[in-house]
N, C-alpha and C positions, 0 to 999 in steps of 0.2 A: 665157667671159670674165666678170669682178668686177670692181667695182670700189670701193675705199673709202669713205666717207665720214670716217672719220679715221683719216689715217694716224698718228699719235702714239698712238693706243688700240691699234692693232695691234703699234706699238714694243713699247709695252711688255708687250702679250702675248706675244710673240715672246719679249723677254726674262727675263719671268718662267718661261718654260718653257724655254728652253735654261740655266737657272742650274741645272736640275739632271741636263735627258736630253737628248743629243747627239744623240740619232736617236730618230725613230718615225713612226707611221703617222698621216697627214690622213684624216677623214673627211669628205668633200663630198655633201650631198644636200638636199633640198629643203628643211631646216629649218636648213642653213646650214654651218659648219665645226663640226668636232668632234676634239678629240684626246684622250688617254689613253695615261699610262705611267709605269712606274715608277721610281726613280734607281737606278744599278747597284749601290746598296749598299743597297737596297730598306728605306730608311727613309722615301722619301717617294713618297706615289701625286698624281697631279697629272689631275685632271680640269675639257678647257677645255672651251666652247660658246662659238662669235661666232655667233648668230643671224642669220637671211637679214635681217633688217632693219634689219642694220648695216651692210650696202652700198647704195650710191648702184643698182646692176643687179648681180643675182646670176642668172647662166645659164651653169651648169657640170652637165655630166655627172654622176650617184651614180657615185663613183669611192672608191679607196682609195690614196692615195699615201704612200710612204716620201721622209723628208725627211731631210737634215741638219738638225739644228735648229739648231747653233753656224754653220756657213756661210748660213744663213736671218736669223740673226740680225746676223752681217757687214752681209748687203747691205740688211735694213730698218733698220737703223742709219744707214745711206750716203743715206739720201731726205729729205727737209726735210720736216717738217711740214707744208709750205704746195703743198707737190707734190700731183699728185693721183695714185693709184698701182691700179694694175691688175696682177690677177692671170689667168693662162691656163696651163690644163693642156696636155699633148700625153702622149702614149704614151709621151716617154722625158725630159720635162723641165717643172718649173716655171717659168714665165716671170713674171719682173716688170716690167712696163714704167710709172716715173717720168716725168711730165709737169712741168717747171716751169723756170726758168733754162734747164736742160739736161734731154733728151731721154734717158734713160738705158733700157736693156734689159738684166737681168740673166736668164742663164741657168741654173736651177740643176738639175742630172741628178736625174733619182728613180736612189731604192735600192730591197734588198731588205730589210726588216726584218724578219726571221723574230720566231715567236712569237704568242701569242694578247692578246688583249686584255686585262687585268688585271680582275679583280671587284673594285665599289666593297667596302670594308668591312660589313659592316651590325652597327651601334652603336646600343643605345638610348641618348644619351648622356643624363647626368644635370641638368648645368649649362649654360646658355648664355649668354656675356659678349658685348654686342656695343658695342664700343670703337673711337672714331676712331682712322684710323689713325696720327693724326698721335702720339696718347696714348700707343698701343703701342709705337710704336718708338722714344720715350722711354722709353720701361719697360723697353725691352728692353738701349737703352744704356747703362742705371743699372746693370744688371745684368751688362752687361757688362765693370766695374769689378772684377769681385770670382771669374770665372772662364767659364768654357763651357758652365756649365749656369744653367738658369731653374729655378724650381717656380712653378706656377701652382697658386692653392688659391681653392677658392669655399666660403665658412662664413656661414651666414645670411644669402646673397644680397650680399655683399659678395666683391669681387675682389681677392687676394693678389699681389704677385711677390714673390718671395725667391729670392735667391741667396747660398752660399758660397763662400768662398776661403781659402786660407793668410792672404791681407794684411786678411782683413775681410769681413763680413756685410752686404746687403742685406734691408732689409723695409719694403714700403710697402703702402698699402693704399687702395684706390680710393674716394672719397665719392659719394653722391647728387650726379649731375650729366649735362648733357644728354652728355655727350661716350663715358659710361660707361652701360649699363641689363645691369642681371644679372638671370635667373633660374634657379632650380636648384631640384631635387625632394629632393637629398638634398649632403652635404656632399662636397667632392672634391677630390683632391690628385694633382697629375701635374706629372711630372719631363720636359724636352725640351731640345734640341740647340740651343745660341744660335745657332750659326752658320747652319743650316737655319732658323730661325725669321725670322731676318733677309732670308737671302737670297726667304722666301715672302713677304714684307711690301715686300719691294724698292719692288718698282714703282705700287702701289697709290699713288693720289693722298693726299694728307696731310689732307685733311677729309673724305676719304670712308670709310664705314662697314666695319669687318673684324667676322666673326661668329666668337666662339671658340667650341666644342662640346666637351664635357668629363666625361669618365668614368674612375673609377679602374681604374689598369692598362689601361688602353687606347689607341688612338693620339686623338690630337684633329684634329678636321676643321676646318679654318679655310677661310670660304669670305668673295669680295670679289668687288664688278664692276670693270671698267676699261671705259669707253665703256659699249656694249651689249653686253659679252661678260662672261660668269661664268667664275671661277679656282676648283678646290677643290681643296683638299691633305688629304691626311690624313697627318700624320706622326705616328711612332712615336715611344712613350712610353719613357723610360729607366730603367732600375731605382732605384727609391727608395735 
């Protein structure tokens, strides 16, 4: 049995990871929860960690379980923040049990997930943006004016977005400021997916830090905390 210290951090890890894989494998062991997987259009790798010291009591079995992630995401949605929330394994079901107003037990079946675990990338990347997240997805909405695509470009330590469209051109460019810090070994230009880009920044709190990691023709790793738990994405780069 587990059990939270905050359920609103687990919200939104839940939902950061069911916006792109509907199913995969939990890994439970003494350094806490672990997942790993791909989206089925394998544009984006999604690697989480909620650390043992992000529960109030962690004493769970090393185990490996197949989850729904979209019906996970249902019933952590259905609990109030102020509830306090307990997780328990069994041989054939994840159990959630809510404490607060109401007394709630949610049942959820394990599956089978067939498949291996994906290999992280390994990128030396060039450039590294690390941008509030509130900044970014402002950037990203600017961008979203003018079509579906972003370009992210790093040129003497300075941070680009630029976007095209039929109706019109995006270009702005980031100043010396605490909310913005670049560094980069050599200059870099990479194309991605607004709509994937969005849905990665979802949930991430709006003053808290997003790390972009940036190499030409390559995918870029964006990595963020939520609570005590680390998000990492690598999503793939689109042809220039």
């Amino acid at each position: 049995m587990i059990e939270l210290k905050d359920v609103e951090s687990y919200r939104k890890c839940v939902s950061a990871l069911s916006g792109f894989i509907s199913e995969g494998n939990f890994r439970f062991n003494d350094s806490g929860i672990h997942f790993r997987g791909i989206d089925p259009s394998q544009v984006v790798l999604v690697d989480f960690h909620m650390p043992r010291d992000s529960f109030k009591s962690f004493e769970v079995e090393p185990s490996v379980v197949g989850v729904d992630l979209s019906e996970l995401n249902k019933i952590v949605s259905r609990v109030p923040q102020t509830d306090s929330l307990l997780i328990d394994l069994t041989d054939f079901e994840l159990k959630l049990l809510a404490h607060g107003e109401f007394e709630k037990q949610f049942d959820l079946p394990l599956i089978d997930v067939a498949g291996e675990e994906p290999a992280l990338p390994k990128v030396k990347f060039d450039a590294t943006v690390e941008i509030t997240a509130r900044v970014l997805k402002e950037a990203l909405k600017d961008a979203s004016i003018f079509g579906s695509l972003v370009v992210f470009k790093v040129k003497k330590n300075n941070f680009l977005v630029e976007a095209k469209g039929t109706r019109g051109n995006l270009s702005s460019i980031s100043k010396e400021s605490k909310e913005i810090k670049v560094s980069s070994t050599k200059d870099v230009v990479a194309k991605f997916s607004l709509n994937f880009l969005h849905n990665i920044v979802r949930e991430v709190n709006p003053e808290d830090k997003v790390i972009l990691e940036l190499k030409n023709d390559s995918p870029m790793r964006v990595l963020y905390s939520i609570g005590g738990a680390r998000l990492e994405f690598f999503l793939a780069h689109m042809i220039l």
